[in-house]
C-alpha positions in Angstrom: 12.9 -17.3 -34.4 12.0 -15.0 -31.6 13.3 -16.2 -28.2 11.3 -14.4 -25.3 12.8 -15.5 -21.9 10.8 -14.0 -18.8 12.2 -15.5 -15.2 10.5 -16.7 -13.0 7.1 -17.7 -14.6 5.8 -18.3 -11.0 6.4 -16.2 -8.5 4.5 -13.9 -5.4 3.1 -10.7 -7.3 5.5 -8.9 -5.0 8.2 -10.2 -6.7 10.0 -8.5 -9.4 10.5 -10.5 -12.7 13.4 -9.9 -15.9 11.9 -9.8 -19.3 14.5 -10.0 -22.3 13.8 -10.6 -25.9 16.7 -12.0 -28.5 17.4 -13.7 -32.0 16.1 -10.0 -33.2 17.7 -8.1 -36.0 19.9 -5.1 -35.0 17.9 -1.8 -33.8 14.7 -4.0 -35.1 11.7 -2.0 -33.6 9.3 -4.1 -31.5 6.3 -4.0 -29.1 6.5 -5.8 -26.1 2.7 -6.1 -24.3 1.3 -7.4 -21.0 -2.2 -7.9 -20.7 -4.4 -10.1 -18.0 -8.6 -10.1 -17.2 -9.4 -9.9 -13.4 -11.9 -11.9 -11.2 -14.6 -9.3 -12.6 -13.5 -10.4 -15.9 -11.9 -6.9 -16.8 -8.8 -6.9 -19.0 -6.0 -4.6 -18.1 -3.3 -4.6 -21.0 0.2 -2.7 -20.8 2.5 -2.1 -24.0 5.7 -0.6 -24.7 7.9 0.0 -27.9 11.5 -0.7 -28.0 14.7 -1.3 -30.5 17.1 -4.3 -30.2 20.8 -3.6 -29.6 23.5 -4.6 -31.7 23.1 -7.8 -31.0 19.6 -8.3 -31.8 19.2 -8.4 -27.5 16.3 -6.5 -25.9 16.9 -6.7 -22.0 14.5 -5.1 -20.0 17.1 -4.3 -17.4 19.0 -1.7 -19.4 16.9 -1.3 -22.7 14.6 2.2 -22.7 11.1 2.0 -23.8 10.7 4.7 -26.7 6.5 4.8 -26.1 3.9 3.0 -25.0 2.4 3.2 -21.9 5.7 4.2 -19.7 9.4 5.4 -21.5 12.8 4.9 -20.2 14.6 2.6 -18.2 11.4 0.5 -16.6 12.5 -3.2 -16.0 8.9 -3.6 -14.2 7.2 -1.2 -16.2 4.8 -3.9 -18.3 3.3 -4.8 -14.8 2.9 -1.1 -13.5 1.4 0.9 -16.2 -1.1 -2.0 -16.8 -4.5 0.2 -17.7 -8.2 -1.2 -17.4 -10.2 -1.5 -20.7 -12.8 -0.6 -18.4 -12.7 3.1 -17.4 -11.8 4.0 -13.6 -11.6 0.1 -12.8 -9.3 -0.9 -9.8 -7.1 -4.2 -10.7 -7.5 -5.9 -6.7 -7.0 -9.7 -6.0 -10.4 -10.7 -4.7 -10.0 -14.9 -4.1 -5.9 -14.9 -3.2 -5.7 -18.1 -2.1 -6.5 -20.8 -4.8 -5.8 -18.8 -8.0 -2.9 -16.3 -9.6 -3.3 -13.5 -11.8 -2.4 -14.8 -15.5 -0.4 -12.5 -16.9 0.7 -13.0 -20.6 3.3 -11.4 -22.3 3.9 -10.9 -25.5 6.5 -9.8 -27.9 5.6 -8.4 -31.6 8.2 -7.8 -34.2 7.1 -4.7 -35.1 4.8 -2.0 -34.2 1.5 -3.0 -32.4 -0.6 0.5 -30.5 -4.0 -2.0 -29.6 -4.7 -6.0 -29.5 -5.4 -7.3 -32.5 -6.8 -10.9 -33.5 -5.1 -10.7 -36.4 -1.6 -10.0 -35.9 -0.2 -12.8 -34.4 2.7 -12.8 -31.7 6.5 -13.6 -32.7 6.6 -15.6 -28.7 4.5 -15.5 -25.7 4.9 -16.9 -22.5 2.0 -16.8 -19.3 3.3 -15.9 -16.1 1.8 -16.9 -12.5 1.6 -13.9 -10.1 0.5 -15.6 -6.9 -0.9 -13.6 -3.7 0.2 -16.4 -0.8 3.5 -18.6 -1.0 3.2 -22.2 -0.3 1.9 -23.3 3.0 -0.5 -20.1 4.1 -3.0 -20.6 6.1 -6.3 -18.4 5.6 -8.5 -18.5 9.0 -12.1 -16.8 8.3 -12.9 -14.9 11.8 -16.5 -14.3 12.5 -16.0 -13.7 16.4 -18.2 -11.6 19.0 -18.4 -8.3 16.4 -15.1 -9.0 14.6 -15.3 -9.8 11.0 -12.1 -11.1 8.7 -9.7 -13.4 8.2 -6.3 -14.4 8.9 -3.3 -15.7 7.6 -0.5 -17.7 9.1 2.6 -18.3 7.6 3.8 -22.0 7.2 5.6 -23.6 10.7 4.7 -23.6 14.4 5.3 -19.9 15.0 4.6 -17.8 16.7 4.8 -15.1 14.5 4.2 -11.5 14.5 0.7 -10.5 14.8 -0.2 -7.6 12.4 -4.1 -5.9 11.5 -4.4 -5.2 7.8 -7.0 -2.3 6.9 -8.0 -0.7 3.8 -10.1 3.0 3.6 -13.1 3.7 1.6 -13.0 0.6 -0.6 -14.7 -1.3 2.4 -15.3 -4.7 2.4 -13.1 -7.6 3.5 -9.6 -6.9 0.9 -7.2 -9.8 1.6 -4.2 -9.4 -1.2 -2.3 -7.8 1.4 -2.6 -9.8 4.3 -1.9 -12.8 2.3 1.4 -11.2 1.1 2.2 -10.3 4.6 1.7 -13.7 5.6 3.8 -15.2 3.0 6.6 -12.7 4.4 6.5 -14.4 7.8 3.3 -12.1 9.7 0.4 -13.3 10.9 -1.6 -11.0 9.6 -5.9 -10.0 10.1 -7.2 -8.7 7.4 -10.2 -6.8 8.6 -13.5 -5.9 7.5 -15.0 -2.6 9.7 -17.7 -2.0 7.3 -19.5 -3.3 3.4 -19.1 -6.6 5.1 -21.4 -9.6 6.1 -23.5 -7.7 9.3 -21.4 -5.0 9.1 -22.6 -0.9 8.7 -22.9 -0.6 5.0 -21.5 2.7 6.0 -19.1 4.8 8.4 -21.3 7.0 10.1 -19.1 6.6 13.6 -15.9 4.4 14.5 -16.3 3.0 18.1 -12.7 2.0 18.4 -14.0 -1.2 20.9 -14.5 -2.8 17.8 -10.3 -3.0 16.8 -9.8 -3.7 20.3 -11.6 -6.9 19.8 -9.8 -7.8 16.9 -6.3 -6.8 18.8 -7.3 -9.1 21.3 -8.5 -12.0 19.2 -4.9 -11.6 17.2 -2.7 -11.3 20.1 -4.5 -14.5 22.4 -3.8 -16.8 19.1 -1.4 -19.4 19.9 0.7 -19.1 16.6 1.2 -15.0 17.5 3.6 -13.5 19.4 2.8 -12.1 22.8 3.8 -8.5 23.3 1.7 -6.7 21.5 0.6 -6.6 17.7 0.9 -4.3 14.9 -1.0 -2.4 12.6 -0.6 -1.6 8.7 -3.4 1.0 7.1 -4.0 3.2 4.2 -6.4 6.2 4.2 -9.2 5.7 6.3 -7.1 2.4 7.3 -4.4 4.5 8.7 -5.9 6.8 10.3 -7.8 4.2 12.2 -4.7 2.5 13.1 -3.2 6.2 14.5 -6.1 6.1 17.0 -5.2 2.3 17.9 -1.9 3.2 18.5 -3.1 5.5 20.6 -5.3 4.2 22.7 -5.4 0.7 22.7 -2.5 -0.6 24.7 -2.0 -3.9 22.6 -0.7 -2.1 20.0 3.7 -2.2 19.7 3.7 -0.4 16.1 1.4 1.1 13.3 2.5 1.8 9.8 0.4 4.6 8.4 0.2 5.1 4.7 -1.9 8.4 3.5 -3.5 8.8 6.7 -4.0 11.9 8.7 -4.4 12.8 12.7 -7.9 14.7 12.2 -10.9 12.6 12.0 -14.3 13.5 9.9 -16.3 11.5 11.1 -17.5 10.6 15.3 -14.3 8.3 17.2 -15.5 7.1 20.7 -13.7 4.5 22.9 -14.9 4.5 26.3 -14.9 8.5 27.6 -12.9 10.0 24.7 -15.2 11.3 21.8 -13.4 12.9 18.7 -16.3 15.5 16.9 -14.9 15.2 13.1 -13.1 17.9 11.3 -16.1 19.6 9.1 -16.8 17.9 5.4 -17.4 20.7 3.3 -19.1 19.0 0.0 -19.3 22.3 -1.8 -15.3 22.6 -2.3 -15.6 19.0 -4.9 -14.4 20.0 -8.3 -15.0 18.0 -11.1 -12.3 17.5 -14.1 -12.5 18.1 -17.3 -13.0 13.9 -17.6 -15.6 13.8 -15.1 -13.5 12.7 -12.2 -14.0 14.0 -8.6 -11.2 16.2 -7.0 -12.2 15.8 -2.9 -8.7 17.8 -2.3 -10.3 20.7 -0.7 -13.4 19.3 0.8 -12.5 19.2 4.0 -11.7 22.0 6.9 -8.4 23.8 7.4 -6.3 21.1 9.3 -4.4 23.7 10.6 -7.5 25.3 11.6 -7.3 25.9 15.6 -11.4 26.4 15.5 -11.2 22.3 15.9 -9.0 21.1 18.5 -11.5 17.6 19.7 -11.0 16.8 15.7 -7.1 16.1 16.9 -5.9 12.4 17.7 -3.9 13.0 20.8 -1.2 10.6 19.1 1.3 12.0 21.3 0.0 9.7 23.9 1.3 6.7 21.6 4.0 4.5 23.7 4.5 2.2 20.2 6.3 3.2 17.3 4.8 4.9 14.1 6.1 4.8 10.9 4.2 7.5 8.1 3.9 6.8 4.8 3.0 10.2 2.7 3.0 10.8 -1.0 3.6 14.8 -2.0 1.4 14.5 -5.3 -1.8 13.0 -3.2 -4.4 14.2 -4.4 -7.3 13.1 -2.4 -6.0 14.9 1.2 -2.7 16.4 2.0 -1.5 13.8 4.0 2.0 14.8 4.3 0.8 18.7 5.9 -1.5 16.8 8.3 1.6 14.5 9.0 4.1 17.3 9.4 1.6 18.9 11.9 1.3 15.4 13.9 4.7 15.6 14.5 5.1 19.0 15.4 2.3 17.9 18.4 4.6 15.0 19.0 7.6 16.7 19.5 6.1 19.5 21.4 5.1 16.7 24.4 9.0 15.5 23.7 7.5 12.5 21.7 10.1 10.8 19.2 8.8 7.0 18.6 8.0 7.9 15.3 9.6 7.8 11.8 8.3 9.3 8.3 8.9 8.9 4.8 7.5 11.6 2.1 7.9 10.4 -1.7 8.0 13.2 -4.3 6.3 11.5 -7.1 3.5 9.5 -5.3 0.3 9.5 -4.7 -2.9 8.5 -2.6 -2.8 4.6 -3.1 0.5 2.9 -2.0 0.2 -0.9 -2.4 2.8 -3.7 -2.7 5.2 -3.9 -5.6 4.2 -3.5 -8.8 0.4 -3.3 -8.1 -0.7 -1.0 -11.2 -0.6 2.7 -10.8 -3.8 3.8 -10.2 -4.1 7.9 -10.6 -8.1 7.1 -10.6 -11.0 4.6 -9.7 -14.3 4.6 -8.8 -15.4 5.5 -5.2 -18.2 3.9 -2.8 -18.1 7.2 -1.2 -18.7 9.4 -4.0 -20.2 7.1 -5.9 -18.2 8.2 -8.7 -14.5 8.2 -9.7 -12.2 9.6 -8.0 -8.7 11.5 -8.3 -5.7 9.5 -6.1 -3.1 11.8 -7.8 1.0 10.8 -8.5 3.3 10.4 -11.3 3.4 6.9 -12.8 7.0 5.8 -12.7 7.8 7.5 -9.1 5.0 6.1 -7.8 6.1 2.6 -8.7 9.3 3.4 -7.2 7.6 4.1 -3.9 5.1 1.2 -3.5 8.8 -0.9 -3.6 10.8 1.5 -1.4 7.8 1.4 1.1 6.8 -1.9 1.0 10.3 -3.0 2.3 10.4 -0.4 4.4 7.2 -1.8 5.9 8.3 -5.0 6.6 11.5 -4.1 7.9 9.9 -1.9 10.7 6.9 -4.3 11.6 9.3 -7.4 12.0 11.4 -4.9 14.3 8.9 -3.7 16.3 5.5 -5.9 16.7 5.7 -7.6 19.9 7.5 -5.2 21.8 5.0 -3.2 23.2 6.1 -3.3 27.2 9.7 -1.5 25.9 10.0 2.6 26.4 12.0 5.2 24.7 15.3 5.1 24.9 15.5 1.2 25.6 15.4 -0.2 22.2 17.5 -2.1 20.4 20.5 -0.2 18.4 19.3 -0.9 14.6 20.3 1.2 11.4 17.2 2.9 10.2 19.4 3.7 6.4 18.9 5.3 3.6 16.8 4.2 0.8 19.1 4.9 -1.7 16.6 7.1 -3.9 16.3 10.8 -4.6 12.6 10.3 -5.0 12.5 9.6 -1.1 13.0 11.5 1.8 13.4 9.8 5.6 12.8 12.0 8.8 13.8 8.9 11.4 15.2 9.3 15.1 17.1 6.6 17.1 17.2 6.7 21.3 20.7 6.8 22.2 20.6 3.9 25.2 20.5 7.2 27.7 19.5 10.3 27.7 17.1 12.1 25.8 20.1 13.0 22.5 18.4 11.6 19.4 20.4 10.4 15.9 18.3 12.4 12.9 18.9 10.4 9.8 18.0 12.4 6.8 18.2 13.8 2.8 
């Protein structure tokens, strides 16, 4: 009989999981397959093709996947190259609190391309992939304009207070919040349009608005004082770059694919960014119907726009970049690389950034699927996110820690300036598929540590 052991069976979807078949016949081919149906009742299914060992022992630690969705050494790759029946569909946890996904894994002993209600499975076993741990707390927030909710860890606190913002997507997303909360941050996720009385659209941001939130998050009494942090991805992060900015409650941002040029009108109090021209024309469409937005937007280089620039060098938090080199939605590490030019030019170094080779536009937690396309409110059609499947994985891990490391290190320590921090050891990642531009303050003077591939 076919023994199919996968450890644990409950666990936070952050959470890496083995997967190891046995009692198989030497180098007996079989299909190993993942599948689970979201809250919209869409089924996403993963499958990959493998041959025992001498033993009759596929461990998905060491064993390489010959085909399927994903080959080679992949011990997560069931749960990252999980595709949508449903063409350009997004897999996102929508309820995260009182249900898991169900994700069922199967083995076959022999080969199996598609699902079949006929072909019966040798074992199966239907894993729990919770979004909160025990114990967190979800808080909706309807107060003065601010729309969202938070999440508290388990305990007295206080803990440290981090704003969770998506892009386009809009809408109140939560999966992450509830993850950071189950990692020890109070975290707010927060809605800034698509949301309850909310502008169906971004026409303008009036940065007041985050503000309000900041100061709703920081006054709680299970948050640390000091100043909160910040955690976006494309429009998110780009948001959060003009928090950090500007807003003086802010201690640390973490900006994945966002950029320093705005397209659309910023105002808080006097300051009023323009918006770096949209030029709609530029949109290509793929052979599979799929909209390429790469080049519809002005030269970011371009010195014609100079009120479309964040002036990010007056940040006194610390900023951590998150950029992928195959995005293909915006070229967020160029816009990156120029932001830090501007910041060192003004003598700036509070800032730290991390380019991954192989990913792309949507870096989420661990083993979130890959998704190279889905469909956009923007657009109104589906949309090319670009990176490489396996590398991109990689990255959502790498960064995710990476994330967590540098927000519990620096949230709540707003009132400290360069060159008084605490000694810490930014590292290495380990990975060739990353490279890390970081600077430590010595305790004097203005000579600065570069840690780098």
């Amino acid at each position: 009989m076919v023994v199919l052991t996968v450890a644990p069976e409950i666990s936070l979807s952050d959470e890496p999981v083995t997967i190891r078949v046995s009692s198989l016949k030497p180098s007996q081919l079989v299909t190993l397959m993942t599948s689970l149906t979201d809250e919209k009742g869409v089924k996403f299914l993963s499958r990959a093709f493998y041959r025992a060992d001498e033993n009759g022992d596929v461990d998905l630690q060491k064993a390489a996947s010959l085909g399927g969705n994903y080959t080679g050494v992949e011990p997560m790759g069931l749960f990252w190259s999980l595709k949508p029946e449903k063409p350009f569909h997004r897999l996102m946890k929508r309820e995260v609190m009182e249900t898991p996904f169900y994700v069922k894994v199967e083995v076959f002993d022999k080969y199996v391309l598609m699902e079949n209600p006929e072909v019966e499975a040798a074992a199966a076993v239907t894993l729990e992939r919770w979004f909160r741990s025990p114990g967190v707390r979800r808080i909706p927030i309807r107060e003065g304009r601010v729309r969202g909710a938070l999440f508290l860890p388990p305990g007295d606190g206080p803990f440290p207070g981090v704003i969770d913002m998506f892009g386009g997507a809009g809408g109140l997303i939560e999966f992450r919040s509830s993850l950071l909360a189950s990692r020890g941050f109070a975290a707010l996720a927060l809605a800034y349009f698509a949301y309850e009385d909310l502008p169906i659209f971004v026409k303008k941001i009036e940065l007041e608005y985050f503000e309000e939130a900041a100061e709703i998050l920081q006054k709680h009494p299970k948050v640390m004082k000091g100043g909160v942090g910040v955690i976006g991805v494309s429009l998110g992060a780009t948001i959060a770059l003009a928090m950090i900015t500007f807003l003086k409650q802010i201690s640390a941002v973490v900006c994945i694919s966002g950029w320093n040029q705005h397209f659309g009108l910023l105002r808080y109090k006097e300051y009023k960014n323009s918006g770096l021209p949209y030029v709609p024309e530029n949109i290509r469409i793929t052979d599979a119907g799929v909209v390429d937005a790469f080049h519809t937007f002005g030269d970011l280089a371009d010195q014609a726009y100079p009120d479309c620039i964040l002036p990010v060098e007056r940040a006194r938090g610390q900023i951590l970049f998150i950029v992928g080199e195959k995005d293909q939605n915006i070229a967020c590490k160029a816009c990156t690389e120029m932001t830090i030019q501007r910041m060192q030019k003004h003598g700036r170094s509070n800032y730290r950034m991390l380019s991954y080779p192989g990913a792309g536009h949507l870096i989420e937690p661990p083993w979130s699927p890959f998704c190279l396309v889905s469909w956009s409110r923007m657009y109104d059609a589906p949309v090319l996110w670009g990176g490489e499947g396996s590398s991109h994985a990689r990255t959502q891990v790498e960064a995710w820690k990476e994330s967590l490391d540098f927000l519990q290190h620096h949230v709540g320590k707003c009132g400290q300036s360069e060159g008084q921090w605490d000694w810490c050891y930014w590292g290495l990642t380990g990975s060739s598929d990353c490279l890390s531009h970081g600077y430590l303050p010595e305790a004097s003077g203005d000579h600065r540590l570069h840690i780098g591939l």
